[in-house]
Structure formats: C-alpha cells, structure tokens
N, C-alpha and C positions, 0 to 999 in steps of 0.2 A: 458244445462250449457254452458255459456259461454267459450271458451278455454284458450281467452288470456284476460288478466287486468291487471289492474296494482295494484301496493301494496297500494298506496295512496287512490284511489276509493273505494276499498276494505277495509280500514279499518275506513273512514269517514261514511262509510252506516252504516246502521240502523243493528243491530245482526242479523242473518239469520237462527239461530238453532231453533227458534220456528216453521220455516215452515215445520219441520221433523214432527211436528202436523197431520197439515192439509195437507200436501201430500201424509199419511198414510192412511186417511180417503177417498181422493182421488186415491189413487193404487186400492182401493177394488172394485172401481166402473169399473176401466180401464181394456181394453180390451190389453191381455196379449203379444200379437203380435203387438200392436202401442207401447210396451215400447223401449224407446234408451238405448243400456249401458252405461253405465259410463265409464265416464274415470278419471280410479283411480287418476292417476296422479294428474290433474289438482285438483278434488274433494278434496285430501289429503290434496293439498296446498289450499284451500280457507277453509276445516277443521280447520288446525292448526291456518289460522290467525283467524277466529271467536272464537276458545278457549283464545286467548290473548286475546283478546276484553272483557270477562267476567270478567278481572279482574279489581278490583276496581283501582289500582294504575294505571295501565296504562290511564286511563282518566285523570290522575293527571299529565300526560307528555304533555309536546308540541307538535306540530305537527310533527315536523322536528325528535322531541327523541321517536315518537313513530314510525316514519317512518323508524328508523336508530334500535330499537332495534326490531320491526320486521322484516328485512331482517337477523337478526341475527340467531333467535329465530325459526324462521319457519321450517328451516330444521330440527333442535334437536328434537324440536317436533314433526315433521312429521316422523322423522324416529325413535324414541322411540315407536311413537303408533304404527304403524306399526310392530315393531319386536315383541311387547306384543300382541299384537293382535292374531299374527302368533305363538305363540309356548304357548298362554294359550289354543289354539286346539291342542297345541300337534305338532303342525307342524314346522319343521326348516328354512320353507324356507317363501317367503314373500305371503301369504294368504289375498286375499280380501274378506269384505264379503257376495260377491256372490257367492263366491266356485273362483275364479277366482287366478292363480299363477302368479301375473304381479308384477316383471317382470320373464319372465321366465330363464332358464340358461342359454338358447343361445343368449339372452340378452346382451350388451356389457356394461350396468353398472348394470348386477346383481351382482358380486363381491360388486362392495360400498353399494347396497343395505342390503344385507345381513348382515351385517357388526357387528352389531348392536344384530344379532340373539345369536351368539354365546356367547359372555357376560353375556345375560339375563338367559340364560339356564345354563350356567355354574354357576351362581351362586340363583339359584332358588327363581327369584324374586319373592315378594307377591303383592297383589293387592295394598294394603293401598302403602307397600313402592313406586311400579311403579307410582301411580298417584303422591307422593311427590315428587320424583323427574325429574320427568314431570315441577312439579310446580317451583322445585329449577333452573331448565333447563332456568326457562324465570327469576325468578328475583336474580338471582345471577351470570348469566350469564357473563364473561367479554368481554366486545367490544373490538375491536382489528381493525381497519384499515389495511386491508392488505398491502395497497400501502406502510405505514410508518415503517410497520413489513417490508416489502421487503427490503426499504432502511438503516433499520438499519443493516440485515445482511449484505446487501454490503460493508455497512461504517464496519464492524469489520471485512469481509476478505474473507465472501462468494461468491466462483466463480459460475457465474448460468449455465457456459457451462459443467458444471461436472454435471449436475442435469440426469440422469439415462431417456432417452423417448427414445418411440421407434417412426418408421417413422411418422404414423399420427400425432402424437403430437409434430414432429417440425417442421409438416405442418399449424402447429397453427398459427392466425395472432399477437397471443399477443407474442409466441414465437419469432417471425420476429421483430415485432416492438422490444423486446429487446436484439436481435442482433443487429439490428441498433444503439441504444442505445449504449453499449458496443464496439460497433465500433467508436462511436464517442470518448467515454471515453479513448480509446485508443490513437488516435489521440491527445487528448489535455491530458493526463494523472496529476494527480495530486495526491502528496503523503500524504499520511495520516498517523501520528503514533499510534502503534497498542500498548496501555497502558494495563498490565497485572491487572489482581485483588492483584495478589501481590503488583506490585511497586505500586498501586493506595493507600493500607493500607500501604506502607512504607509514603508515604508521607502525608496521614495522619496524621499518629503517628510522623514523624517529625515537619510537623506543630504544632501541640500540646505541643510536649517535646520543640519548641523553646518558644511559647508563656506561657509557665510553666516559661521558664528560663528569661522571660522580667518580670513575674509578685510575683517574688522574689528579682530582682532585683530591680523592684517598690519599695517594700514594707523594703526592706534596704536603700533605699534612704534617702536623706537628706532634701526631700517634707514631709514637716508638714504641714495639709490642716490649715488657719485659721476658726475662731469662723463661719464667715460668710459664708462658705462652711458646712458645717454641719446645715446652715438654709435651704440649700434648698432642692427643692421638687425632687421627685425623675424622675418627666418629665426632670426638669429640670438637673437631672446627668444623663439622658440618654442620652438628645439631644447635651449636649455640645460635644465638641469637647473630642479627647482622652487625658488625660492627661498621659500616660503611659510613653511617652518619653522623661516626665521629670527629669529619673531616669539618662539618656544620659546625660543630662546637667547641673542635681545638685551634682551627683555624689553620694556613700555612705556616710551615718551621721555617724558623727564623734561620740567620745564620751561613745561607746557600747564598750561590753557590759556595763550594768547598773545594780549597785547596790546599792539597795535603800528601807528603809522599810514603807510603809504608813499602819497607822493604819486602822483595819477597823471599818466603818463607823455603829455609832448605830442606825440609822433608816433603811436603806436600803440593809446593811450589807454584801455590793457590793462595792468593791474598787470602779468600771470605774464609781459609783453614788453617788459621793459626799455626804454628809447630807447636808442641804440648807445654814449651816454657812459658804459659801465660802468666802473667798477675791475678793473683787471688783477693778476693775484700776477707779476707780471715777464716774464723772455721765453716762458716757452712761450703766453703771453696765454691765460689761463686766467679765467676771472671765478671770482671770490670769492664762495661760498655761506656767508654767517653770520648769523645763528650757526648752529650742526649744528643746533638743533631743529626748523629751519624746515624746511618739505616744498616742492619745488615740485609744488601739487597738481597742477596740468594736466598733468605728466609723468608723476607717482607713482600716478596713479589710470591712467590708458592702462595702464602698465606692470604694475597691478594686475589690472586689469582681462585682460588674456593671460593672465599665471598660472591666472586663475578659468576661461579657458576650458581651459586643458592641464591641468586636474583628470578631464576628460568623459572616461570611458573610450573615445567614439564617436571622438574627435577622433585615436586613437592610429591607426584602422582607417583616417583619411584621407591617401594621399599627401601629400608635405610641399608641393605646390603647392597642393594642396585647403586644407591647414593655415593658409599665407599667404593664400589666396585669402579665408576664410572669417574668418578673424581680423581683417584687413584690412576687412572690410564690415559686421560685427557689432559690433568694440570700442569705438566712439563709443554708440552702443544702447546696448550694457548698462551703460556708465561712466555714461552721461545717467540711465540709471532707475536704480542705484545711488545715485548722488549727491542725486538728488531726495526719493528715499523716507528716505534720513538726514536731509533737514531735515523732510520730514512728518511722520517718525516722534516726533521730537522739539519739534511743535508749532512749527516755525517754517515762514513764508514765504518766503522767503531760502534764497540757494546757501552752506551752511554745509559747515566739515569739521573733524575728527577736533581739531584746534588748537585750534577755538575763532576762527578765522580766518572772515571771510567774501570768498568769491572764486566770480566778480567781483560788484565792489557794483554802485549799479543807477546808479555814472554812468559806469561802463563801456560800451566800444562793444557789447562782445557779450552783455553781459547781458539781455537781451529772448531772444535765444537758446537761452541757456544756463537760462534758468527757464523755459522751453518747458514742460514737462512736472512742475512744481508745480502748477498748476491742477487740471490732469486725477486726479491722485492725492489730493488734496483734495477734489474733490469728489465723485470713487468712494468716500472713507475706505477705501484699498486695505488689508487685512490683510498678517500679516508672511508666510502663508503664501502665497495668493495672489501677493505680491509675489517671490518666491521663484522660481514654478513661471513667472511669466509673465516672468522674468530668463531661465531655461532657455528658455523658448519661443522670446523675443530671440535669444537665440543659436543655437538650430541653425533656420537660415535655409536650405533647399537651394533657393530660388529665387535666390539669390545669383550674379549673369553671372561665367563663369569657373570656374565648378566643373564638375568631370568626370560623367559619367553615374552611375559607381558614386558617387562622392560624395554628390551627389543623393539617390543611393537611401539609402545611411546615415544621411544628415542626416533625409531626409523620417520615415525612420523614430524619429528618436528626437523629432524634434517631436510626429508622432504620439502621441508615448508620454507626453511632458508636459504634450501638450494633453487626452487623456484622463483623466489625473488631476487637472486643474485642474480639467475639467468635473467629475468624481464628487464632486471636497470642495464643489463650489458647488452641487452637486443635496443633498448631505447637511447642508451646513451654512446654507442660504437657500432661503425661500420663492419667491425669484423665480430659482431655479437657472439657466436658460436664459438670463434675461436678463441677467445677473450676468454669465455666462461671456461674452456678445457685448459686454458695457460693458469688460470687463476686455483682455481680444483688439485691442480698439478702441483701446486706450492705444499700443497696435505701431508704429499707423499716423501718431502723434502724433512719438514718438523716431524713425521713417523719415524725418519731414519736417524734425525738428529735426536730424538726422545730415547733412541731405542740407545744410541753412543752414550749419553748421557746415564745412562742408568748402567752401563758396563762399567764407567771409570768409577760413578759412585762407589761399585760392588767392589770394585777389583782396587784400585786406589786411594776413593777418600773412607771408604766407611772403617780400611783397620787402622786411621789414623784418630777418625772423632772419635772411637767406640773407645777410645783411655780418656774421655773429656769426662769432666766430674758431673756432666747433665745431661741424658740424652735427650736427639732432637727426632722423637720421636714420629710425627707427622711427615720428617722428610724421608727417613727410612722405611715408613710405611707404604711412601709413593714411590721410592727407587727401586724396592722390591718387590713390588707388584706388577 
C-alpha cells in the first residue's frame, strides 16, 4: 500500500473494494512470513474514501464538490467505523482487525481517537442504526470552511491568545503565523461595533412599526389611484417606482368620515361590483368614480398592499419572476390580516376602513369570507407588535409553487429572521412564550384558507361579471389566478 496520495487520485480511480476478492483467494496461496502489515492508518483513510465512492449521488457532484465534501466526510467516517468496530468485540478501546491496539495509550492522539468509543457504548448502538448514521455522516453533513468560521469569531470578539495550549502547540507554525497576524492587527487596529441580538430585533421591530405607520398614512391620503392604474399588470406595479410618498405630499382626504348608503347590487350582490348598468363619462366608456373621496377599497388596498411588499430589502435580491410569483401568492394574506387587525384594533367586529365605510356588510355574498380572520385576532388579543412581525412572516412565504431555488433560499431566510424575533418578544414579553408563538404562527393557516376562498368566488362569481366592464383590472386577475 501505498502511504501517501492524494484525495483527488483517490477518488477519480476506479472502486477498489472488489480486490478484497481476489486478494482473499490469493492470501491462501501466500507464504505466511512474506506478508507486510498494514498500516491501519493509512488503510482506514483510503477505506472511508472507497465507501463514499459507492454512493450514487456523489457521482452526481462536480469534481471540485466531491473533492471539498470528501475531505470533510473522511474522518466522521473513519472514526465512526472504527469505534463500532471496537466495542461490537466488546472492546473499549481502538481494535484492528488483526488483533492489533493502534493506536495504543501511550500514543499521543489516542485521547482523540477514542473519542467516539464512549458515546457508542453509552448508548448501545445496533447494527442497522450504526450503518445509518454512518450514511447520514456523508449526506447531511454540513461544510464549514474553517478559515471563514475563524474570522467570523474574530469579527464578534474572539481573542485567540486566551485559547488554553500547552508548549508544543504554541510551537506550532500556524500558531506563529497568527501571532503575527494579531501583531499587525494591533498596529493598525480597527473598530468594530459589536451589535447584540437584542438591539438587532429592536430595530427590526422598529423598522416595521415605522413602515406600518407610512402605510396608514398611505391609505388615509388623499391619493385616489385613477381608472388607468387599476389596468395595469401586476409586473407592472412591481416594477414602478414607490408611490408611498405620496401620502407626504397630498396630505389626508378630506371629507371622512363618510356616510353614505348604496344599494346592493342584484347580480353580483357585492357593493365594490357594480351590476353592468353603470354611468358612463361618454365615448371612451369610462365609469364615473364620485365623488374623489371615495376609495375603491378592494382595489386600493391590493395595490397597497405590493407597495408594503417592494419596501423588503429581500424582495430587491429576487428575480422579477420571483417578484410576480411571490406577490401574486402573498397579497390576498397580508391585505386580509391588515384589514382585520384595523377593525380589532379599533374595537370593532366588522370589515371597516380608513372612510369610516363598512365593506362588505354582512348581506354581502362574500362577507363570511372576507371576516375570516376577525375571530382568530379576537380571541388571541393579538398586540400591534406581534401583529406586525406575523404580517412580515405572511409574506416571505418560500414554500410558494413557482419560485426559483435561489428564491426559496432568500425568502426562507428572511422568514427565518422574522420568526426568530417574534419568538424572542413572545419569550420576553409572556409567560406562556412558546405557546404564544404557536397560537400566533397558527393565524397563517387561517388567511391560507381565507386566500385560497377568496380566489374560488373570484373565479367562479366575480370574474364572469367584471370581464363585460369596458376596463380590465388587470393586476387583480393576475393575483386571483395565480
């Protein structure tokens, strides 16, 4: 056997565990005094990479990613077999098998070798489970770059001259090289501020509670989108520009509250859906929105509702089909738990908004629907914060059909990031923190089921009623059909 190779040669050759065959058949013929021993060592580590090599996915990797999760892999496995090996004889200590104890005690890495022994005994592994996780060892493995692991504990405040060596090991060259290192750092020093988990989810939750308080401020404005804004597509209210800070410059509408009664409508039996006998302004058939202070909420709120997601810094990182895909499948959610937590907030039962308007009242067809998610927030008495971070949650959704892998991984990550802090304010601020957090999370599943009703009646009741209007609304069709 060879002593020294490398991991790259080693794992482009051809599998090598068939020649345990034909060497077998050949020992019987050999003369007992020309054999060499083994050297476990080396034998273990070209063992462990030939096990990797049998599996099928790893042929499914690159050169480079099999070269990078074999150097990973090798040791887990070589020193799992090795401790199973050793104490399914009964033995505690590292057993070859020749009969052979290497390494032995007086060994100066039998300490790490062992390591591994006393785990397996203490909790009396079985066959089938040792070989599974053997197998979970290589494909669930996670990589880790030491170098980048190393720099990030610097960067948060770890000192490496407190690290516990005795003389040999600050006779080391890499120990030296980072003294040098740390010598230089010294010399040209540079400050870094050291950001707690706390203040990181205060400013979260600030951020949040200000852009809650722009996007009421929006939506009391005195911005009434016109006709031609409700035609377009929903690329196209991604991509534009924010209109949010229109609220800066137009100021609150005038005129609220509003008291006013319109009849409801005999075919569609939906106030915000006219029956088809509108008033026209002459030939371009335009229908007549009067007076300016009226909002169509079902419109104004959708269209609100995109603006609050293209605030997300995440949302910039996603392709713009991610963008549609994702805005598309979320803006019924957060519109439904916005709209509802304005009427709990303010002590009412009922689908109120910003007017002073109630839409729709309860002999509308879709109101059972559309007050879905009053109940739930009633009887959690959801707070404004809570209600805030579980809006962010609503929306970055990466189980959402149609988004990209990278997508996915963006989204999953900043859900991640919202749902952490929801859990920390509900462990700080309630005795029943755990439970709290799964009552709250649990509301998700309520606006899923109301989003999914909502887009049925669309298909199935409003859309063959608007689709004879002289103007499609394009952007809402895009997201009830998606």
């Amino acid at each position: 056997m060879v002593g020294f190779f490398w991991i790259e040669s080693m794992i482009q050759t051809k599998c090598l565990l068939s020649v345990a065959e034909k060497c077998d058949l050949a020992a019987d013929h050999q003369d007992t005094k020309t054999k060499l021993p083994k050297i476990w060592y080396l034998l273990n580590f070209l063992t462990s990479t030939e096990y990797i090599k049998t599996f099928p996915f790893f042929h499914k990797l690159s050169s480079n990613d099999q070269y990078v999760l074999a150097r990973y892999v090798i040791l887990p496995c070589f020193n799992l077999h090795n401790s199973y090996f050793s104490i399914s004889k009964k033995y505690d200590t590292c057993l070859q098998p020749d009969g052979a104890k290497e390494p032995t005690e007086e060994d100066r890495h039998y300490s790490f070798d062992v390591k591994a022994v006393g785990p397996l005994i203490r909790c009396q592994i079985e066959l089938i489970e040792y070989i599974l996780l053997k197998a979970i060892c290589i494909s669930q493995l996670q990589l880790r770059c030491q170098s980048c692991r190393y720099k990030k504990c610097i960067e948060v405040g770890m000192n490496s001259k407190a690290l516990e060596l005795n003389e040999t090991e600050k006779e080391a060259l890499n120990f030296k090289k980072l003294a040098e290192v740390e010598k230089e750092q010294l010399e040209f020093p540079t400050i870094q501020a050291i950001i707690s988990k706390e203040n990181q989810n205060k400013t979260i939750i600030d951020m949040l509670c200000y852009l809650e308080l722009k996007i009421d401020q929006f939506k009391n404005s005195a911005y009434n989108p016109l006709v031609i804004d409700y035609m377009k597509t929903t690329e196209e209210l991604v991509t534009r520009k924010s209109i949010l800070c229109l609220a800066d410059h137009l100021g609150p509408m005038s005129g609220w509250p509003i008291n006013r009664k319109v009849e409801l409508p005999k075919v569609s039996r939906m106030r915000d859906v006219p029956d088809i006998d509108m008033k026209y302004s002459g030939p371009p058939a335009r229908p007549i929105f009067s007076p300016a202070n009226q909002k169509m909420w079902m419109f104004f709120n959708m269209m609100t509702t995109i603006e609050y997601a293209k605030t997300f810094n995440f949302l910039q990182k996603l392709d713009l089909n991610d963008q549609i895909v994702l805005v598309g499948q979320t803006t019924l959610l957060c519109m439904n738990l916005h709209n509802s937590y304005y009427a709990v907030s303010r002590k009412m039962e009922k689908c109120m908004h910003p007017d002073g308007t109630e839409q729709p009242q309860r002999d509308e067809y879709h109101y059972p629907v559309v007050s879905m998610a009053l109940a739930p927030l009633i009887r959690c008495d959801i707070q404004p914060i809570e209600y805030i971070l579980l809006k962010a949650i609503g929306l970055c959704n990466p189980t959402v059909h149609g988004l990209s892998e990278h997508g996915q991984t963006i989204i999953a990550k900043e859900r991640q990031q919202f749902s952490d802090v929801l859990l920390d304010h509900c462990l700080r601020n309630r005795s029943d923190g755990p439970s709290r957090f799964v009552e709250l999370l649990g509301i998700i599943s309520v606006l899923l089921r109301q989003q999914r009703l909502q887009k049925d009646i669309h298909i199935y009741h409003i859309s063959p009623i608007i689709s004879r209007f002289p103007f499609p609304v394009q952007f809402l069709d895009e997201i009830m059909y998606s």
